[in-house]
N, C-alpha and C positions, 0 to 999 in steps of 0.2 A: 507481557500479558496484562497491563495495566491500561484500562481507561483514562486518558487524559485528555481534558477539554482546551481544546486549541480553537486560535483565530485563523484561517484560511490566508494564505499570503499568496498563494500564488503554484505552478505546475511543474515540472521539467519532466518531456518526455525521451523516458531511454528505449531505446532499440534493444531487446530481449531476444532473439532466435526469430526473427522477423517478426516480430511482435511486441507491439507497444506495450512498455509498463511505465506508467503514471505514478512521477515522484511527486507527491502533494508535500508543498515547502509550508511552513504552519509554525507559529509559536502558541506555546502554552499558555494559558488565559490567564494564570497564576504567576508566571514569568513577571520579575521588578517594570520590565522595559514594554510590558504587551500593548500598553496603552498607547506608545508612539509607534507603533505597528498595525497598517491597515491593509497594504498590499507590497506587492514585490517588489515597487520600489523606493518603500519607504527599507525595505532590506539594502540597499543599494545607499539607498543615504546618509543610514545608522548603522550599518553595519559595512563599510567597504571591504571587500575582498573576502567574503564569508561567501556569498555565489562562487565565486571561482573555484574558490575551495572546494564549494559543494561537488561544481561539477566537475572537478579536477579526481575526487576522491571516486565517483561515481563511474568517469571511466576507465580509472585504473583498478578501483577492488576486485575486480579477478584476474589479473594479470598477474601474482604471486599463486595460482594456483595452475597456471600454464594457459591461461586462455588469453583469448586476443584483447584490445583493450573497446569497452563500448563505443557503440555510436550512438547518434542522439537524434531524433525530428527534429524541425525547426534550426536547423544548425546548432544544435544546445543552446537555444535560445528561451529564456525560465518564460513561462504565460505568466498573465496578470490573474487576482481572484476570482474575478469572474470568468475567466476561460478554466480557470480550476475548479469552478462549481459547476459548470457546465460537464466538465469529465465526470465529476464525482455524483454529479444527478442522473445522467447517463450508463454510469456502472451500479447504480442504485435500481435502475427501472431493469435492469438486464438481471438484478440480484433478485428483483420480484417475477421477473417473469419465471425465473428458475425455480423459486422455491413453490411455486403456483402452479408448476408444470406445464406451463405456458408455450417452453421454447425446447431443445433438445439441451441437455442438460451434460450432455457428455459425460465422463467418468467422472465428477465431480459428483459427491454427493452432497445431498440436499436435508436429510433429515435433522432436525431441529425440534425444541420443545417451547418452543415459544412463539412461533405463527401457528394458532390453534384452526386456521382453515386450510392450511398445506395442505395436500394430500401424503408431505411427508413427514408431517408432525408426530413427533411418537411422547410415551412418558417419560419423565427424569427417572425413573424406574429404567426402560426400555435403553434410555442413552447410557446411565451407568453400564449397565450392561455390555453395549457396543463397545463402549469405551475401555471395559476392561477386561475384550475378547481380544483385543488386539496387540501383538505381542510391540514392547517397550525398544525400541534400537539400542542396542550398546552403542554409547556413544567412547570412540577409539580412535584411532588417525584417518581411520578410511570410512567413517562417516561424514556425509557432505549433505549440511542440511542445507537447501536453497530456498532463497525468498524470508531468509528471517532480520534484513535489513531495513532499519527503520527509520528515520528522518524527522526530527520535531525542533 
């Protein structure tokens, strides 16, 4: 749940249920080594066999819970920074059009207390609220939270 300022290094796209999820590869700005790190293959030159790994662990982390093992675009081939700022500008204009009510927004919701021209802007008052209308998951064996996988 922590804000951390990272330098952009570069992409790897995984194949999700026909659908692309956008691994952004990135080191921390605060990291000893951030300085000899500008793109993904300065990963490649300082760090060998840290990619593989990546994408080695990438398509096996759900294969211990019975599922098949990932597939990748590009043959799991990692993008450079710039083809990962392109994705991440891209999911940013699509993040505006949503909260703007621009585009169909599907079951995702949109309300927020901090773009004060949404139409789905509400108070920290109002979001308290939401926030703790909604019942807590026991977490147990048979909870399965997805997408809480992170990468820095």
């Amino acid at each position: 749940g922590d804000v951390v300022h990272v330098k952009i290094l570069g992409t790897l796209a995984l194949i999700d249920q026909s659908e692309t999820d956008w691994k952004i590869i990135a080191i921390n700005v605060n990291d000893p080594e951030a300085e000899k790190f500008h793109d993904i293959d300065d990963v490649k030159k300082f760090k060998p066999g840290y990619l593989e790994a990546t994408l080695n662990w990438f398509r096996l982390y759900k294969v211990p819970d019975g599922k098949p093992e990932n597939k990748f675009a590009f043959n799991g081939e990692f993008k450079n920074k710039a083809f990962a700022l392109d994705v991440i500008n891209s999911a940013h204009e699509r993040w505006k059009e949503m909260v703007m009510k621009k585009c169909d927004k599907g079951a995702i919701s949109c309300v927020n207390v901090h773009i004060c021209d949404s139409p789905f802007h509400c108070t920290m008052e109002e979001a308290r609220s939401l926030v703790e209308s909604v019942p807590t998951p026991s977490m147990n064996k048979e909870s399965n939270v997805e997408g809480t996988e992170c990468l820095l």
